[in-house]
N, C-alpha and C positions, 0 to 999 in steps of 0.2 A: 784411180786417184791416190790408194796409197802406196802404190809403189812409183808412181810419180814424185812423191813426196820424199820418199826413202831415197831416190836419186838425187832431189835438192840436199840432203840433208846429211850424203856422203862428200858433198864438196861446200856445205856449212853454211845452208840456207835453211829456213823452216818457216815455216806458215805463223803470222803473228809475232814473231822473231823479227826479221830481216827482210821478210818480203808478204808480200799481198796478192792472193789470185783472186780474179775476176772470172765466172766460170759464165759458156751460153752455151745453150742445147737447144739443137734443132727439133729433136723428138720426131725424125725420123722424116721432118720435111726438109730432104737436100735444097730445096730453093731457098728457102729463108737465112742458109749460109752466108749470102753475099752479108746482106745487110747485118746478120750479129758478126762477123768481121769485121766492115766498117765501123759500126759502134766501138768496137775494143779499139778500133782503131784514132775515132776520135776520141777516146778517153786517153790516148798517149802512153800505151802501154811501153812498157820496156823492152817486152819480149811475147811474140803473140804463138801460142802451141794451137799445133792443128792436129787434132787427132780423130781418128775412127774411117774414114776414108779419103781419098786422094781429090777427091769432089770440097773437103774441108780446105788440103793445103793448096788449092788454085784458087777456091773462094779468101786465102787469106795473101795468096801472093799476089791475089787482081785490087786488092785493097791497099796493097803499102809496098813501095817499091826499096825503102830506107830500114823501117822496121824488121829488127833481128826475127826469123820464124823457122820455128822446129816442130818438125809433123814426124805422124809414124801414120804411113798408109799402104795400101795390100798392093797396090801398081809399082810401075816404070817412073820414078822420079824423073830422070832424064829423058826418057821418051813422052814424056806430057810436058817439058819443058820448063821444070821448077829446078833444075840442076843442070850445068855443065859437063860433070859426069858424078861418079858415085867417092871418087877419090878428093875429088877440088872442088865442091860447089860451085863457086862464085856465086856473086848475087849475095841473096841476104836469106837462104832458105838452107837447112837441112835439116836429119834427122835421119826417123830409121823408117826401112823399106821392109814388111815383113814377109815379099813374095807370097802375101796368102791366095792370091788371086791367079799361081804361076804354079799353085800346088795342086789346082785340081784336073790337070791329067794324074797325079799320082795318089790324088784320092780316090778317081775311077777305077787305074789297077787293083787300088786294096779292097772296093766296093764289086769288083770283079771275083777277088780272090775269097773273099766272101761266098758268093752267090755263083760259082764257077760255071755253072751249067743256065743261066741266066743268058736271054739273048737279047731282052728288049731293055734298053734302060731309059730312064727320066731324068733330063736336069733342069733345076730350076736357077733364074740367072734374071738379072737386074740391067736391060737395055739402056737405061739412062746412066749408067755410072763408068767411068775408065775402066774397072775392074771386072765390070760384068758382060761390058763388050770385048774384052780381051780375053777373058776364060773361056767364052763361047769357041772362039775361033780354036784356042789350045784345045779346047775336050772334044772337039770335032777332028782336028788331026790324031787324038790320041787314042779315040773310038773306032777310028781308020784304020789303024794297025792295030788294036784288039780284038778287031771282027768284028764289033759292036752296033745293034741298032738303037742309036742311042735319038731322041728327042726331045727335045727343048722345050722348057714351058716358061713366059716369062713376064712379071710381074716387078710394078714401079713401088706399090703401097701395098694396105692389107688389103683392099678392096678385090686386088689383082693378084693378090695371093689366094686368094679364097675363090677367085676366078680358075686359077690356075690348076687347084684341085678339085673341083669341080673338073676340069676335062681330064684331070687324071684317073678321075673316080670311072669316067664314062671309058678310056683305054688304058685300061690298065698295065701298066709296065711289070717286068719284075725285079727293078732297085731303081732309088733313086739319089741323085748327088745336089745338095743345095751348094747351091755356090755361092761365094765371100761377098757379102755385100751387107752396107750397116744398114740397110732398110730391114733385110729377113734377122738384123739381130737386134734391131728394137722390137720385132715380133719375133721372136726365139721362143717362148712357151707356144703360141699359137699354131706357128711351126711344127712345133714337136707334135702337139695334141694333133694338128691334120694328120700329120704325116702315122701317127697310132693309131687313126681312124679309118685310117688307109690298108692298114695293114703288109705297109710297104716297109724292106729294110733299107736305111738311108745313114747316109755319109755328108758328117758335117763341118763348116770349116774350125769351130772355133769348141774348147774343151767344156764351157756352160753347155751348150747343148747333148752333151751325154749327161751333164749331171741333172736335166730338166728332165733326161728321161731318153733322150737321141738314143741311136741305137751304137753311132761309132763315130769319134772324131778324129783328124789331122791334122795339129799346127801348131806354128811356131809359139814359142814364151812369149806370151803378149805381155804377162807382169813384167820379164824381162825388158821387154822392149820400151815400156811407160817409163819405169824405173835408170834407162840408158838417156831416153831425154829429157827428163831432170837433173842428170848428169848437166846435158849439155846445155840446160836453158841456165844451170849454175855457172858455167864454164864462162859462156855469153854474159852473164852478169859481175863477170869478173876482168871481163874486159874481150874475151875471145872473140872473132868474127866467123859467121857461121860459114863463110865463104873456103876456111881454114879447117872446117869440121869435117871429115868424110861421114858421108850418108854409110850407116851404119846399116848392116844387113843377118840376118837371125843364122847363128852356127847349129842351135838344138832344134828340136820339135818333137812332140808326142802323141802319139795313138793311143785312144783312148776308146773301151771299148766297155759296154752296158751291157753285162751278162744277164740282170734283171732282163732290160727288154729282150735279147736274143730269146730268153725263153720262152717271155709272153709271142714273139712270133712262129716260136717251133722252128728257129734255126740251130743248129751246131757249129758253133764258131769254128773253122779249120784249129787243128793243134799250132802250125808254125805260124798262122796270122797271133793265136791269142799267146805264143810265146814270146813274140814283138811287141808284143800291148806294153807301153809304158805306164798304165792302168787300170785295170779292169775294179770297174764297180759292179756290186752284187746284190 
């Protein structure tokens, strides 16, 4: 939110100033989307942001075909069909696309690179979501060419997270990759605590999770990204058409690595993995 705000407030908009937000949270029930969409929608919003996953910007583009909408979500804007491409929109949607759902083949290399001698891996993934059915299929190509036995556990809520470790507990892997999805980061601590109960090293999408205690993270400037479409929801309030916006896409990212926990697990973080660390907590 407040780098959202710092976005409005480089093109000379501000909360209680000039404009008014209306804020809904699913809290982690992607069904209930539809409907807080339509609400903001019949309140006549100016400009409706969808943000945290790609499940938000469909629930807000199946709601207002006229209605300016700027999302930031981990998927394929134009291959889910909210954009014409990443340069023209059209239509009435853009925003930014932070490929965090396209990074985790490259979070299982550094999770490999980690645990080199490691044969069996774990990932956990989110079937109901754009982003969770499309990582699947990438980390399965990408465990193909790394030799990898990698298997899949996967879970909709907490219910089915806690299911999920539960069979983790009973076959034991040795690493595991949580994959992008906003269900496992409205449970981000819970997460963490399984997965340190597990005594497994794990690779996470988003930089909270090493600082909850994660062992290692991979991803783009999310402040960055918040921050970019408040740009553009100013830009739209100033008369722009999002159709005119190109979907904006992340140039940094950072690794982010918990020396704390590597030690509670008796790992040795390789030298060249921790001299890429764009972080290391201690």
């Amino acid at each position: 939110m407040a780098a959202f705000g710092k976005g409005l407030e480089e093109v000379g908009f501000a909360e209680a100033k000039n404009l008014s937000t209306e804020y809904r949270f699913a809290e982690g029930r992607l069904d209930r989307l539809p409907e807080l969409a339509a609400d903001l929608v019949r309140r006549h919003v100016a400009v409706l942001v969808a943000v945290g996953c790609s499940t938000s910007a469909l629930a807000a583009k199946a709601a207002t075909p006229t209605i300016p909408i700027v999302f930031v979500m981990g998927g394929d804007p134009v291959g889910l069909g909210l954009a014409a491409s990443l340069s023209r929109p059209g239509g009435n949607a853009t925003g930014m696309t932070i490929i965090s759902a396209d990074l985790a083949p490259k979070r299982l290399g550094l999770l490999r690179e980690l645990v080199p001698k490691a044969t069996a891996f774990a990932a956990l993934t989110n079937p109901d979501t754009p982003e969770g059915r499309g990582q699947s299929s990438d980390m399965r190509a990408a465990a193909q060419v790394l030799g990898l036995n990698l298997r899949f556990l996967e879970a909709t809520d907490e219910k089915g997270i806690e299911r999920a470790f539960a069979t983790l507990t009973q076959e034991k892997a040795d690493a595991l990759l949580v994959g992008s999805d906003p269900v496992f980061d409205v449970h981000r601590d819970k997460l963490v605590a399984l997965v340190a109960a597990a005594a497994i090293p794990a690779i996470y999408q988003f930089r909270d999770f090493a600082v909850a205690g994660g062992l290692m993270s991979y991803d783009p400037d999310i402040g960055d990204a918040h921050r970019q479409i408040g740009v553009y929801v100013g830009k739209i309030l100033q008369g722009a058409k999002p159709a005119d916006l190109p979907i904006q896409r992340p140039t940094k990212f950072q690794l982010i690595i918990n020396l704390k926990t590597a030690k509670t697990l008796g790992l040795e973080i390789p030298p060249t993995l921790l001299a890429r660390a764009d972080e290391v907590i201690e």
